[in-house]
PyMOL commands that place a pseudoatom at each C-alpha (Angstrom):
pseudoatom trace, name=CA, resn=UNK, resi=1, chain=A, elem=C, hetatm=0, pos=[145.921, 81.639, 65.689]
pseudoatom trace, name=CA, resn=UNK, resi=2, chain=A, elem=C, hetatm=0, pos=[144.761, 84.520, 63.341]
pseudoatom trace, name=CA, resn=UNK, resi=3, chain=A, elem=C, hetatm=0, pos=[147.528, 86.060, 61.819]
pseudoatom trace, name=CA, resn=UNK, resi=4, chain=A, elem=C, hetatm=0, pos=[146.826, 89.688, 60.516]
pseudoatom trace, name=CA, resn=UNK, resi=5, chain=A, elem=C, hetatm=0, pos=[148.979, 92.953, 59.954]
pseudoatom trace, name=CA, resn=UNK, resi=6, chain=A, elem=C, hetatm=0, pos=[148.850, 96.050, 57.916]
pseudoatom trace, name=CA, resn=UNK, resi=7, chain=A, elem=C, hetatm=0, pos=[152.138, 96.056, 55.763]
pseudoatom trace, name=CA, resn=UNK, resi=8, chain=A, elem=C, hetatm=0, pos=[153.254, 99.791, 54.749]
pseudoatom trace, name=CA, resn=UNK, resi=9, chain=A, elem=C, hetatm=0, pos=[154.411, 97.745, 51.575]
pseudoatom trace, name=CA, resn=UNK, resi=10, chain=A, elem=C, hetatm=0, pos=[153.357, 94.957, 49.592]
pseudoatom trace, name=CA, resn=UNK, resi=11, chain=A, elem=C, hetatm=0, pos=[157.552, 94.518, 48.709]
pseudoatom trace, name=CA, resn=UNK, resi=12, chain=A, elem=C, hetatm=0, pos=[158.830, 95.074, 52.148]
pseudoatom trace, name=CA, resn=UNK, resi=13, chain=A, elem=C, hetatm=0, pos=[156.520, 91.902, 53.162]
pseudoatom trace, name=CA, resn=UNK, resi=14, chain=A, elem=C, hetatm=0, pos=[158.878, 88.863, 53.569]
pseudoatom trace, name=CA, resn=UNK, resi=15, chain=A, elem=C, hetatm=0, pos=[157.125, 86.059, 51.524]
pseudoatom trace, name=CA, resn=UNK, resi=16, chain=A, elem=C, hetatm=0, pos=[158.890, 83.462, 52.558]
pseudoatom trace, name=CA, resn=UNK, resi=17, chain=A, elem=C, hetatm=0, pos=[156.761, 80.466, 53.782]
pseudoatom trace, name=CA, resn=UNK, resi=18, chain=A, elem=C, hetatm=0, pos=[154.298, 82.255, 51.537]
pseudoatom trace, name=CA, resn=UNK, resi=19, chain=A, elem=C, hetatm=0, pos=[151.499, 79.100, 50.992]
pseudoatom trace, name=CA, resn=UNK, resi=20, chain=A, elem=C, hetatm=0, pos=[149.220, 80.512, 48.698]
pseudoatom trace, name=CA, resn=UNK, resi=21, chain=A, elem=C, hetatm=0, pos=[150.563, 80.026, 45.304]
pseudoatom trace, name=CA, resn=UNK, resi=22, chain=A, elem=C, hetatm=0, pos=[147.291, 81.642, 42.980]
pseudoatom trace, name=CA, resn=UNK, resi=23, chain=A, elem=C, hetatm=0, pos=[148.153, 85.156, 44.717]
pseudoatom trace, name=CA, resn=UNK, resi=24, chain=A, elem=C, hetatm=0, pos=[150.500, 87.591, 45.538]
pseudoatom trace, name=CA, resn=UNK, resi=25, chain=A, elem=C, hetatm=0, pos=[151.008, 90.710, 48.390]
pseudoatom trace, name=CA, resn=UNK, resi=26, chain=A, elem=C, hetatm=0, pos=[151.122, 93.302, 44.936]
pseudoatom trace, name=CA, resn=UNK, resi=27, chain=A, elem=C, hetatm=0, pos=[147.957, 92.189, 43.578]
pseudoatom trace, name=CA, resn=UNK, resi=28, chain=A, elem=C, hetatm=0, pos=[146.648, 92.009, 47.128]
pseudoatom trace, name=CA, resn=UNK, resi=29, chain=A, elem=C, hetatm=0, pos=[148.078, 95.668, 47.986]
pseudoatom trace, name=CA, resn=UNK, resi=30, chain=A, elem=C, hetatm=0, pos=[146.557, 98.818, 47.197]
pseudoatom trace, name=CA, resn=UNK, resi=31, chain=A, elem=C, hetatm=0, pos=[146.485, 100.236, 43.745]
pseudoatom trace, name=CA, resn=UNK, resi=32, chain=A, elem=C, hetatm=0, pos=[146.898, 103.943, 44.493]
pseudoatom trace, name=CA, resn=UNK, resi=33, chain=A, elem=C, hetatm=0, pos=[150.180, 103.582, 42.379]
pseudoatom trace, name=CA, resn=UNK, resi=34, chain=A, elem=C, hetatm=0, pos=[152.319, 105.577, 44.841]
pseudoatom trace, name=CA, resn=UNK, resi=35, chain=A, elem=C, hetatm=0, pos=[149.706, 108.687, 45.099]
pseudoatom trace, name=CA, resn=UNK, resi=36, chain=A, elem=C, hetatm=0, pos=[149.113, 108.224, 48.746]
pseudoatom trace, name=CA, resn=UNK, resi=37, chain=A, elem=C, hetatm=0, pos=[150.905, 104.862, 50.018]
pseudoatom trace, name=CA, resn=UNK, resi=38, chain=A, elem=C, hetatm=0, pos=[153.437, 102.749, 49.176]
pseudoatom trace, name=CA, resn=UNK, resi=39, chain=A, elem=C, hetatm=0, pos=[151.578, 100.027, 47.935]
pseudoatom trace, name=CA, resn=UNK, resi=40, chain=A, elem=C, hetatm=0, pos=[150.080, 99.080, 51.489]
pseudoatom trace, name=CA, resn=UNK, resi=41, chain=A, elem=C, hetatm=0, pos=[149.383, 95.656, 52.032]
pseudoatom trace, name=CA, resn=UNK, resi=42, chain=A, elem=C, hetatm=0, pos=[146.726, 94.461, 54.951]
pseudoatom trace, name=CA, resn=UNK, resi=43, chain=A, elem=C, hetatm=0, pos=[147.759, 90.489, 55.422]
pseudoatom trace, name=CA, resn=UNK, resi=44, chain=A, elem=C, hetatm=0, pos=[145.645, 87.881, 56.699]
pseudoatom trace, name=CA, resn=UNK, resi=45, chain=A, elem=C, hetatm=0, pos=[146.330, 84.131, 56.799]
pseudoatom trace, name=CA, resn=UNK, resi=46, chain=A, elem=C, hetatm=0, pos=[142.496, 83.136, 57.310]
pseudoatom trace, name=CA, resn=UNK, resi=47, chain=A, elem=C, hetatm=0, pos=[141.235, 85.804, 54.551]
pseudoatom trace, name=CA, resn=UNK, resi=48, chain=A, elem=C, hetatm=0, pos=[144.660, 83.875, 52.051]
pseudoatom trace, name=CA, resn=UNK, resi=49, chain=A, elem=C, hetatm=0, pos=[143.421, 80.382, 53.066]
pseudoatom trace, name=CA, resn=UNK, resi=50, chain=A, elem=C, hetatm=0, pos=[139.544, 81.156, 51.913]
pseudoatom trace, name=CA, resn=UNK, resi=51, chain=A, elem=C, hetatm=0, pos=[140.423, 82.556, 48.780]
pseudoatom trace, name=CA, resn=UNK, resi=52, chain=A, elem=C, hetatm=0, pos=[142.688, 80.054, 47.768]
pseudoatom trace, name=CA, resn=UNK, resi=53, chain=A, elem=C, hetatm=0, pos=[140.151, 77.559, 48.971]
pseudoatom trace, name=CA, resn=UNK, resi=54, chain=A, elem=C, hetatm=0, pos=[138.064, 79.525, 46.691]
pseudoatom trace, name=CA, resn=UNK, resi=55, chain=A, elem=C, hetatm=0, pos=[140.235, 79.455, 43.583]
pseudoatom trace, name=CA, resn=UNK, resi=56, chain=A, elem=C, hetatm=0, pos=[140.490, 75.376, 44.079]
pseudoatom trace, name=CA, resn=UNK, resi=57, chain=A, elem=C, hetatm=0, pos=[136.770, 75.144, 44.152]
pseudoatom trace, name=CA, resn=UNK, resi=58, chain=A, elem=C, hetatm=0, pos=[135.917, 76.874, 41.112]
pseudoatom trace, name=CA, resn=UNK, resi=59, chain=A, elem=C, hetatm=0, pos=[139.440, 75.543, 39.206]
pseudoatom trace, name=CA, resn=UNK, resi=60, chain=A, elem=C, hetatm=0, pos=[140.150, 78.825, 37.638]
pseudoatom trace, name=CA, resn=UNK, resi=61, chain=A, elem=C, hetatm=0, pos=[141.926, 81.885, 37.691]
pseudoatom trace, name=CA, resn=UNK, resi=62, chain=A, elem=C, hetatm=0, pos=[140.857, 84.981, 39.966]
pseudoatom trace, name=CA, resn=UNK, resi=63, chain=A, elem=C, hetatm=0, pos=[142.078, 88.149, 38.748]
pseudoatom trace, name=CA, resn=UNK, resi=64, chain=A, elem=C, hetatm=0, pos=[141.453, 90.502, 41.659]
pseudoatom trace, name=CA, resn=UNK, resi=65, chain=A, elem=C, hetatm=0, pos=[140.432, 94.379, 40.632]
pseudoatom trace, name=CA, resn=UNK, resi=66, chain=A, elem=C, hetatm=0, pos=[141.161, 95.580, 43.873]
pseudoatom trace, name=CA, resn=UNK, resi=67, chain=A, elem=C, hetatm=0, pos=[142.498, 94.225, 46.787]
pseudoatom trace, name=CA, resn=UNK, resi=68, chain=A, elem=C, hetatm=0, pos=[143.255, 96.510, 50.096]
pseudoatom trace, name=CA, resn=UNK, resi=69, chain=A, elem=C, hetatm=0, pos=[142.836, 100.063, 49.846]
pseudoatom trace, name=CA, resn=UNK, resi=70, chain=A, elem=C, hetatm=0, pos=[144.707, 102.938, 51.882]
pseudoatom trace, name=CA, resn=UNK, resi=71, chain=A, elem=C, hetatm=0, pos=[142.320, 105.101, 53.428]
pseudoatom trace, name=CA, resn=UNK, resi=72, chain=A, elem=C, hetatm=0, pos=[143.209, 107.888, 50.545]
pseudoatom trace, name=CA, resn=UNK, resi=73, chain=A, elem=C, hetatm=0, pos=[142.390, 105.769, 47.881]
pseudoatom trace, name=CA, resn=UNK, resi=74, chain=A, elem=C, hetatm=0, pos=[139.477, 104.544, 49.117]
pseudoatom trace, name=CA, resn=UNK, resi=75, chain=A, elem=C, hetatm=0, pos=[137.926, 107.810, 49.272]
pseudoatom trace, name=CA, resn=UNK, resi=76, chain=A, elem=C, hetatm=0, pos=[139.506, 109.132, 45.717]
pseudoatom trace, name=CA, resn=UNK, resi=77, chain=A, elem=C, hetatm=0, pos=[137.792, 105.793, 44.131]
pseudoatom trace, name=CA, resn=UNK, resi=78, chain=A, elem=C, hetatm=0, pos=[134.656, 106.690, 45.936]
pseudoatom trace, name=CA, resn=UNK, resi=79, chain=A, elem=C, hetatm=0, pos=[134.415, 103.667, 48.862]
pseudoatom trace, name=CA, resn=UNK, resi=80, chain=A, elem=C, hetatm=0, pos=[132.533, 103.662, 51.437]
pseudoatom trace, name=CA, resn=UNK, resi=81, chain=A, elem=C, hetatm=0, pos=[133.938, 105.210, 54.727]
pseudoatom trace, name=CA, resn=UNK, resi=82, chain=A, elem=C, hetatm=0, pos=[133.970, 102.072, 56.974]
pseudoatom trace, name=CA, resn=UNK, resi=83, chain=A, elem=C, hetatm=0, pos=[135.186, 99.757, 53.444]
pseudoatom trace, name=CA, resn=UNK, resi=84, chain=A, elem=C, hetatm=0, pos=[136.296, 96.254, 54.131]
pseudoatom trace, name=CA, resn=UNK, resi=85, chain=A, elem=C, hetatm=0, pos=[138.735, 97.500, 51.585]
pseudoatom trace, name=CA, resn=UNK, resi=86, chain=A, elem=C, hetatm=0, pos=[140.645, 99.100, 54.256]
pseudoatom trace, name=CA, resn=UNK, resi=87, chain=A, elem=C, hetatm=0, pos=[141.294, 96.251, 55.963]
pseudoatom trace, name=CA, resn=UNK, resi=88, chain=A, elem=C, hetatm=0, pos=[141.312, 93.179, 53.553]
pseudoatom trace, name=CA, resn=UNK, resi=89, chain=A, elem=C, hetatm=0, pos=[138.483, 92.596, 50.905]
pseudoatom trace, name=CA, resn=UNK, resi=90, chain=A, elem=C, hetatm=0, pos=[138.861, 91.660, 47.146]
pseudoatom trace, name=CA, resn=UNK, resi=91, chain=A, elem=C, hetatm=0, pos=[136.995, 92.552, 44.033]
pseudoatom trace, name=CA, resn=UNK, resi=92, chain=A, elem=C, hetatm=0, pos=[137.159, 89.673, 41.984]
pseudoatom trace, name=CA, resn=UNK, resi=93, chain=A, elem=C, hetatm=0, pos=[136.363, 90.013, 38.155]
pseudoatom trace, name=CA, resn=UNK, resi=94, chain=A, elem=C, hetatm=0, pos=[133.324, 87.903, 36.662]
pseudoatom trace, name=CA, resn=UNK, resi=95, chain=A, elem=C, hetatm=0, pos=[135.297, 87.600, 33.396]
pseudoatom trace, name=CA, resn=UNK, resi=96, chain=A, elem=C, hetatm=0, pos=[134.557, 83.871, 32.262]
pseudoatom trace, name=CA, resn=UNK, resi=97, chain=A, elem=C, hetatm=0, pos=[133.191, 82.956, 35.696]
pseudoatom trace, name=CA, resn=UNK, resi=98, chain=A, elem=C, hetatm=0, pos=[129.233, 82.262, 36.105]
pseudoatom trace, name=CA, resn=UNK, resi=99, chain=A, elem=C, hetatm=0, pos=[129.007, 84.746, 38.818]
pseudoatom trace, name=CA, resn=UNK, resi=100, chain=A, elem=C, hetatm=0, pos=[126.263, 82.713, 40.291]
pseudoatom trace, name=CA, resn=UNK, resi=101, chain=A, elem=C, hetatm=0, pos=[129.011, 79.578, 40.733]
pseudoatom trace, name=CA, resn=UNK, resi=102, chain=A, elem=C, hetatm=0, pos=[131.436, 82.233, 41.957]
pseudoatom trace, name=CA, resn=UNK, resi=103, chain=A, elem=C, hetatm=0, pos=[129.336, 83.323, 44.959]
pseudoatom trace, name=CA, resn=UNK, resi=104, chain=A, elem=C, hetatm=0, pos=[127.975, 80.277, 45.696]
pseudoatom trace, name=CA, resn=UNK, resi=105, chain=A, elem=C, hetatm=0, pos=[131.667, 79.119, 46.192]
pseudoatom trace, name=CA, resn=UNK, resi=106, chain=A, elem=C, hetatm=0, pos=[132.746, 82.003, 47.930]
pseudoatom trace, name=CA, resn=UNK, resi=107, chain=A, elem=C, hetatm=0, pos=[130.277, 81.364, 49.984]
pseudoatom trace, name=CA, resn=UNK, resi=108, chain=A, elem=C, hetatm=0, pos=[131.294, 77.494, 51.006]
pseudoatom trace, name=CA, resn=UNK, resi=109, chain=A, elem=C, hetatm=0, pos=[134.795, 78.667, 51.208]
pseudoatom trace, name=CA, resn=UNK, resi=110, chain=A, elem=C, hetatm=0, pos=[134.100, 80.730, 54.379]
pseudoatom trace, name=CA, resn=UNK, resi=111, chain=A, elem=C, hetatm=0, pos=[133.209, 84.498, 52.947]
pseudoatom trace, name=CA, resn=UNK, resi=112, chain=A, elem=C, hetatm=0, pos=[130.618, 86.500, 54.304]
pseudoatom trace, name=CA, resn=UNK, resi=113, chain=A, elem=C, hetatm=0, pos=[130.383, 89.615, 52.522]
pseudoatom trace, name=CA, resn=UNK, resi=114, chain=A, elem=C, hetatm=0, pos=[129.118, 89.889, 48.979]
pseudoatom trace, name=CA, resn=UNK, resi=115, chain=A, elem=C, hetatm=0, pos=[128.944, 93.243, 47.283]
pseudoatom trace, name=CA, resn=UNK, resi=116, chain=A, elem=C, hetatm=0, pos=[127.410, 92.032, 43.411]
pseudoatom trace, name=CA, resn=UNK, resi=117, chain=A, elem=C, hetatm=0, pos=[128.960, 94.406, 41.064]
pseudoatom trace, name=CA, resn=UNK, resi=118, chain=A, elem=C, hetatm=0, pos=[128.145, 94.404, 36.995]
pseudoatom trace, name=CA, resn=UNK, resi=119, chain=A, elem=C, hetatm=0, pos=[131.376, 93.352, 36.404]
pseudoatom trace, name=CA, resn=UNK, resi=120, chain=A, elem=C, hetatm=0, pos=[132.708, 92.124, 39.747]
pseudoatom trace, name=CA, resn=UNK, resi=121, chain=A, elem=C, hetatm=0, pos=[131.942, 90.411, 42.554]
pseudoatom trace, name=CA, resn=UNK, resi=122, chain=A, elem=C, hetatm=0, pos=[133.449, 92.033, 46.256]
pseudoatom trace, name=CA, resn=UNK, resi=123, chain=A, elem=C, hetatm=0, pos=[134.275, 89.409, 48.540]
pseudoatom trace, name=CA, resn=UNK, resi=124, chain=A, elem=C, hetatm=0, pos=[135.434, 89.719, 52.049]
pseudoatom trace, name=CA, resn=UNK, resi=125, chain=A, elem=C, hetatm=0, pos=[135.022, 87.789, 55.332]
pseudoatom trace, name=CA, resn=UNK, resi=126, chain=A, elem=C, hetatm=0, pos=[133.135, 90.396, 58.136]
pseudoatom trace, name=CA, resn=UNK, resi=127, chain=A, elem=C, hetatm=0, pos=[131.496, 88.901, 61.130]
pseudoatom trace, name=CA, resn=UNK, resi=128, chain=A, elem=C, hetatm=0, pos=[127.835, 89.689, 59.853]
pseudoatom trace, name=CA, resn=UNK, resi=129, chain=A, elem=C, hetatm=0, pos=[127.162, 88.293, 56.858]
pseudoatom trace, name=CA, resn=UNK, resi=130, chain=A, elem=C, hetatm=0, pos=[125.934, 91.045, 53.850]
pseudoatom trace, name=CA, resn=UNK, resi=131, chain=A, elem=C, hetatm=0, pos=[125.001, 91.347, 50.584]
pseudoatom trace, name=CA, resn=UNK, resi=132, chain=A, elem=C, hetatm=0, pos=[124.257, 94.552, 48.540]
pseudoatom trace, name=CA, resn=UNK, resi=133, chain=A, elem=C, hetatm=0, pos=[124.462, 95.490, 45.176]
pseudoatom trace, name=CA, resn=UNK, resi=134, chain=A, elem=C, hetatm=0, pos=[125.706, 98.018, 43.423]
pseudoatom trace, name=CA, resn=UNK, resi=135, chain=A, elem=C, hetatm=0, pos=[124.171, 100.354, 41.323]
pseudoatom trace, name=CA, resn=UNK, resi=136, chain=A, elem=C, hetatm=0, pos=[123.347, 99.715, 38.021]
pseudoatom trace, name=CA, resn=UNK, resi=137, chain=A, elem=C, hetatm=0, pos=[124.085, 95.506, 39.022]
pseudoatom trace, name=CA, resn=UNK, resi=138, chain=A, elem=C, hetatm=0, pos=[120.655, 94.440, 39.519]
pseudoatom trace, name=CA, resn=UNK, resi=139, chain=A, elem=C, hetatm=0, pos=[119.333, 93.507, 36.389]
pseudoatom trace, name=CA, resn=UNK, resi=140, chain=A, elem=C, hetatm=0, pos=[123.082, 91.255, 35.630]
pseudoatom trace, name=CA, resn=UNK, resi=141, chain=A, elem=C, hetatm=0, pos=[122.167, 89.120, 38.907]
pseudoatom trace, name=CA, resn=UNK, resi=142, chain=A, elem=C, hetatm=0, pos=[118.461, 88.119, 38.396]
pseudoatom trace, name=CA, resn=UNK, resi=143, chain=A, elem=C, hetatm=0, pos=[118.662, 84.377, 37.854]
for i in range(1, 143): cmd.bond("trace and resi %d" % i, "trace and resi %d" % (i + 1))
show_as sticks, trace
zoom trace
């Protein structure tokens, strides 16, 4: 059973029998700090269970940029108008990750979308699997 809702906020969502002990519904939630939501939270068991498969794996921290947008947000940080983002999608950073590893992991761990940022690598789990970069990225992700 997939379990998946949109949350109007990350602290009205009722954590307990929360399994996933590397991440939280705030850092998940969006980041418009209050300017057009209420720290909206999109929650999905399947999309929690890869990315803590994911932080196993690579046996290190993920610090997430940006986790769900609201559809406000997303436009005022310039996403794209059909963003995973809206739904449930995370940027993680490549700080002290070989973002090579990272992908490769992400990808084992049951993600199929791969936007390769400079400084960050988008990860979410659509049912066609893509990968784009962004601009300015390509030179940082020639091996």
């Amino acid at each position: 059973m997939i379990v998946r809702m949109l949350i109007a906020s990350f602290s009205a969502f009722d954590t307990a029998g929360w399994r996933w002990p590397h991440f939280s519904p705030r850092e998940l939630a969006c980041r418009c700090g209050g300017k057009f939501c209420k720290g909206e939270y999109w929650h999905e068991e399947a999309f929690l269970d890869a990315l803590e498969a994911l932080r196993a794996e690579i046996g290190a921290p993920l610090a997430i940029n940006s986790g769900h947008r609201c559809d406000l947000w997303n436009a005022w940080v310039g996403g794209a108008a059909n963003s995973m983002h809206k739904q449930v999608a995370a940027d993680v950073s490549l700080a002290g990750h070989d973002r090579h590893a990272l992908k490769a992991a992400a990808q084992r761990t049951g993600f199929t979308g791969f936007g390769l940022g400079t400084n960050f690598l988008h990860i979410d789990r659509r049912a066609v699997p893509t990968v784009w970069l962004y601009p300015g990225s390509a030179k940082s992700w020639r091996t």
